[in-house]
C-alpha positions in Angstrom: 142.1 75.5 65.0 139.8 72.6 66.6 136.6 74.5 65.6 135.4 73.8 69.3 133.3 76.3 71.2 133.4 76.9 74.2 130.3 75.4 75.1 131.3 72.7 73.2 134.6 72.3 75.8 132.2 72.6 78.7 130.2 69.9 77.4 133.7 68.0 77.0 134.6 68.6 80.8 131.1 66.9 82.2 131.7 63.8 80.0 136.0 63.4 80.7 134.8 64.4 84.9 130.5 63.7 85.4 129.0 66.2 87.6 130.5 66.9 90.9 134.0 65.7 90.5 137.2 67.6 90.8 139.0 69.9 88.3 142.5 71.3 88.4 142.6 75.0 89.4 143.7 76.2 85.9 140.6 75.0 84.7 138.7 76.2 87.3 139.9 79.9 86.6 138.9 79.0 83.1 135.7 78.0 83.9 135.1 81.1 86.0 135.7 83.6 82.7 132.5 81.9 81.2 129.9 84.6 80.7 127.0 84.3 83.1 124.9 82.3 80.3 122.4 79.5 79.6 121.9 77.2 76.9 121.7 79.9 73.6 120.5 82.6 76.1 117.2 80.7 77.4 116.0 81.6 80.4 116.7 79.3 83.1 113.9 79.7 84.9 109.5 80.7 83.8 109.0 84.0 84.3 106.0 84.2 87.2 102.9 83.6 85.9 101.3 86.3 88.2 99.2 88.9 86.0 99.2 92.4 86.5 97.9 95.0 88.0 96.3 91.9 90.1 99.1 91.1 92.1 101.2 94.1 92.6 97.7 95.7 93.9 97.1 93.4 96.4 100.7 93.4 97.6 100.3 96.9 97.9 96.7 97.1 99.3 97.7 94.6 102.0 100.3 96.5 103.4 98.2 99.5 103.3 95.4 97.4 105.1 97.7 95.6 107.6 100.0 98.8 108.6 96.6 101.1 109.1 95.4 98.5 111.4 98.7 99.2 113.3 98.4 102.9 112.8 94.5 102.6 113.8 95.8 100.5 117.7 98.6 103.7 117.8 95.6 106.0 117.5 93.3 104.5 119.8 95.6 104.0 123.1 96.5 107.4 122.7 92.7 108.6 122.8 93.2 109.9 118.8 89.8 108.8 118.2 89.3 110.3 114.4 92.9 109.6 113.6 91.3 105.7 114.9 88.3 105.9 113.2 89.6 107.1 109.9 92.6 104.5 110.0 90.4 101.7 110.6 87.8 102.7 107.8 91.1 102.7 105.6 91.9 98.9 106.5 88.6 96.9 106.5 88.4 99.3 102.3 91.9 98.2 101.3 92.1 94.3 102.1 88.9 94.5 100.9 90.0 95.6 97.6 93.3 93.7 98.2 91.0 90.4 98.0 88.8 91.3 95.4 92.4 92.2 93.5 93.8 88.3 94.7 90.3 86.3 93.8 90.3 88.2 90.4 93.9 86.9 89.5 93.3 83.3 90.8 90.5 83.3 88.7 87.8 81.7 90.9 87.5 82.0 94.8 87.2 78.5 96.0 91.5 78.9 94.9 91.5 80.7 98.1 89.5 78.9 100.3 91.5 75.5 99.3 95.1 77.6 100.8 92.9 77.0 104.2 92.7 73.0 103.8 96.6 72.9 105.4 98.8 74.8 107.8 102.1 74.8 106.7 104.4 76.7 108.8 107.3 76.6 106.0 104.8 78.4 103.1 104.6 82.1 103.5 101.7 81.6 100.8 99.9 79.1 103.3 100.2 81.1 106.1 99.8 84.4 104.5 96.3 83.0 103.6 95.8 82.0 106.7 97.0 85.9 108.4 94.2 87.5 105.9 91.8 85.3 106.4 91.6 86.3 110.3 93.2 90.0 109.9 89.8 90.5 107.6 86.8 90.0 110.0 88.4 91.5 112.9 89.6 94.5 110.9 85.7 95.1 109.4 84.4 94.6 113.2 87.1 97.3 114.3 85.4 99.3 111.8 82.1 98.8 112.4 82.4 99.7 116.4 84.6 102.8 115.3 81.9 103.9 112.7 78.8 102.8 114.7 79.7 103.8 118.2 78.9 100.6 119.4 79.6 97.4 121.3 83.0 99.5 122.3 84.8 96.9 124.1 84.5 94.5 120.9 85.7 97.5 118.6 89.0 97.9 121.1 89.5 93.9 121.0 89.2 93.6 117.7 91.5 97.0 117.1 93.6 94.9 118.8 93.5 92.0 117.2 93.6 93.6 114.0 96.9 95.5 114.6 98.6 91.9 115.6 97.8 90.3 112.4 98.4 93.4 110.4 101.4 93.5 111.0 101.9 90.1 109.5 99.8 91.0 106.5 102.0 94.1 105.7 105.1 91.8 105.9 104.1 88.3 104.9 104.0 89.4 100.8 108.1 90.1 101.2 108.6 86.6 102.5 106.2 85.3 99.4 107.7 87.0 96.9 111.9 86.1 98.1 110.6 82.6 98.4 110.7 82.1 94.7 113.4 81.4 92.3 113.0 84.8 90.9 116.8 86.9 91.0 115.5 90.1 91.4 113.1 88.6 94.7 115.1 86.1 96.0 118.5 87.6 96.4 116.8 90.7 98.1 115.7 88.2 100.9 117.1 90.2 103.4 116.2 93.4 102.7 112.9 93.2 101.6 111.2 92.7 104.6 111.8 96.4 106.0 111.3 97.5 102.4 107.8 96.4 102.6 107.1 97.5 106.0 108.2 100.6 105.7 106.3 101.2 102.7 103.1 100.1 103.8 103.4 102.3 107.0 104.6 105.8 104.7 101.3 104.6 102.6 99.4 104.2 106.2 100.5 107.3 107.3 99.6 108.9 104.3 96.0 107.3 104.5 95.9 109.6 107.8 96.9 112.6 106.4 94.7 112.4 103.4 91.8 111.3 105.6 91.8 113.7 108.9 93.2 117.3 109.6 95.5 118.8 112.4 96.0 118.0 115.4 94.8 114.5 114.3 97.0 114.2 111.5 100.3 114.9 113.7 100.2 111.0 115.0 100.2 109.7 111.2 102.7 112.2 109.9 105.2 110.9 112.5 103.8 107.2 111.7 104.5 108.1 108.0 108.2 109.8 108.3 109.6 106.6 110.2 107.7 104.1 107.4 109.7 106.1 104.6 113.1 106.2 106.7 112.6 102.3 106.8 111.6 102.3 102.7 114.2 104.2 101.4 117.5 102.9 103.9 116.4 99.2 102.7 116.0 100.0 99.3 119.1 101.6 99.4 120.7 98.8 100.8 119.3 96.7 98.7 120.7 98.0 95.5 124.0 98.2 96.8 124.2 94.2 98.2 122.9 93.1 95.0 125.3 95.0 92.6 124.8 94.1 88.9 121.8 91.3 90.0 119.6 94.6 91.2 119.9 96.1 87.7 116.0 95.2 86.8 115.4 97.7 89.8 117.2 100.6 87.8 116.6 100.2 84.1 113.5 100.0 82.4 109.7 100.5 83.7 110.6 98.6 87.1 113.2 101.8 86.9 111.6 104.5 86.5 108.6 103.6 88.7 111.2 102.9 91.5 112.9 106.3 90.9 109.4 108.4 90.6 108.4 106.2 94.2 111.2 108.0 96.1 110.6 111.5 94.2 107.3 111.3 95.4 108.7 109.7 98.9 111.0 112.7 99.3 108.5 115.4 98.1 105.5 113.7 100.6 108.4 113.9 103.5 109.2 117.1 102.6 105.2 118.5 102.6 104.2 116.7 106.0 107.2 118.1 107.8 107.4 121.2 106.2 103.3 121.7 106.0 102.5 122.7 109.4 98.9 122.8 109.7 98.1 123.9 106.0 95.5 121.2 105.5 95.6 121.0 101.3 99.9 120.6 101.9 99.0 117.9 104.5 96.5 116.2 102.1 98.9 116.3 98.6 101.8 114.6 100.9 99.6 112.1 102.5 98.4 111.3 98.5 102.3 111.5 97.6 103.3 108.9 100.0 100.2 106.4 99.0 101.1 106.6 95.7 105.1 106.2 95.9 104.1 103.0 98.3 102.0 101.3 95.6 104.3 102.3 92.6 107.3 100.4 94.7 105.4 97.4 95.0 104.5 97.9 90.8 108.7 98.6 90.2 109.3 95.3 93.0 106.7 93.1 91.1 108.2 94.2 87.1 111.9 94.1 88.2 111.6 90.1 89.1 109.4 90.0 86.1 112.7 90.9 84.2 115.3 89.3 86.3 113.7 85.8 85.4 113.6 86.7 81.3 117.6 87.2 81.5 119.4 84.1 82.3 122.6 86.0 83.2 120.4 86.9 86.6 120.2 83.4 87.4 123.7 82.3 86.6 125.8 85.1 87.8 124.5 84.3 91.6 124.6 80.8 91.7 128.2 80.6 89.7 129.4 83.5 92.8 128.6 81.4 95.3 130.0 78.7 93.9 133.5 80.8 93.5 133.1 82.0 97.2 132.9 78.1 98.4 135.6 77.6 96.6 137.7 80.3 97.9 137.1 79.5 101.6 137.8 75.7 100.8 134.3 74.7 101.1 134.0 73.3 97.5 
């Protein structure tokens, strides 16, 4: 026996070829046997930094803000005017919150206010802060109109204005978060997207629901059953494209929030379709939906939390890619 490791041989193959440079194929179906590993089972990359409940609050509370805002334009250009009024109230509260949430986590707001000292098209982060920092004041004067009764035609450009960018704030978090190194996150780039629009409009819609009664509430259930289609066919695409890589979403506390989200998903469905005009059924599935929308973004935000801990996350991707390359003859 030669008492070599394997990691040992590995190290032997860099130094007899350097990085980059050919192998035979039997030692490239050797190579391919390695466990997905890193160096004695450190992670490969630092696990975010982001604290919690900060940040999985004011992903949630953003798309809660930005999709009511939507919800609120819906309302308003069909003459719903306490569906409006109500949905509007709901936005300028949550990215309220969702700020307060953000400042509290950056630790000192002047971290905010130097995002705004560039505009970088290629930084979700840059032009997300850029998206709330507009959506904000023309959601609150949305508000203000609806509540007030006046300056109307300010309140109806600013509804408007509000629905355009919140539309972008409900989305731009999914592009943050897959712009990272983080398995879980960045693998689910394609997916993601609808995930978090969906939710926020099933959380949106449940806003409406909790906040008004029939016939106002019919325009937000129907807002609310399309947003939790959207949720649960992309998560459940999700899971499936990933394979063993969306394990974090399944196992652990990212697991069992994600499974109580669609209990409560299904159960809120099932009350606002089910609930006729019974207002106390309306108002526990509009509170169903809310919560199952901010305990995804709590299972989203602990999952990638996990998937950077475990190297084998990291490794099994990038070593499948590389096999696939080398498969269609691009290595």
């Amino acid at each position: 026996m030669s008492g070599r490791s394997p990691r040992d041989e590995e190290f032997s193959d860099m130094a007899r070829y350097g990085p980059g440079e050919p192998r035979d194929s039997a030692e490239q179906v050797v190579a391919s046997k390695v466990r997905p590993d890193s160096y004695y089972g450190r992670a490969v990359i630092k696990e975010p930094v982001w604290s919690s409940p900060e940040i999985p609050g004011y992903l949630f509370l953003g798309g809660l803000a930005g999709a009511s805002s939507v919800l609120a334009a819906c309302a308003q250009a069909t003459g719903n005017r306490e569906l409006a009024r109500a949905a509007k109230t709901g936005a300028t509260v949550a990215i309220g919150l969702s700020l307060a949430a953000l400042v509290k986590d950056l630790g000192r707001p002047v971290r905010f206010l130097n995002m705004l000292r560039v505009f970088k098209v290629t930084s979700p982060m840059n032009i997300g802060s850029w998206l709330v920092s507009g959506y904000t004041p023309t959601a609150a004067v949305a508000a203000a109109s609806a509540l007030t009764g006046r300056m109307p035609r300010v309140g109806a450009a600013a509804s408007g204005a509000a629905a355009v960018l919140g539309a972008g704030v409900a989305t731009y978090t999914a592009a943050l978060v897959t712009d990272t190194a983080v398995p879980a996150w960045h693998e689910g780039h394609r997916e993601m997207p609808y995930l978090f629009a969906g939710s926020a409009a099933s959380a949106a819609g449940g806003l409406g629901m909790l906040a008004v009664g029939q016939p106002a509430a019919a325009q937000a259930v129907r807002f609310a059953v399309l947003g939790s289609a959207a949720e649960l066919t992309a998560k459940s695409l999700l899971l499936q494209r990933l394979g063993d890589v969306g394990q974090p979403y399944r196992s652990g506390l990212a697991g069992k929030l994600m499974e109580t989200a669609e209990v409560l998903t299904a159960a809120g469905l099932t009350g606002a379709v089910l609930g006729g005009r019974n207002r106390a059924a309306a108002a526990v599935s509009g509170a169903a939906l809310v919560t199952a929308s901010a305990l995804t973004r709590f299972g989203i935000f602990f999952a990638g939390r996990t998937s950077a801990r475990d190297p084998a996350y990291t490794v099994a991707p990038q070593q499948q890619r590389l096999q696939e390359a080398a498969a269609t003859g691009a290595g």
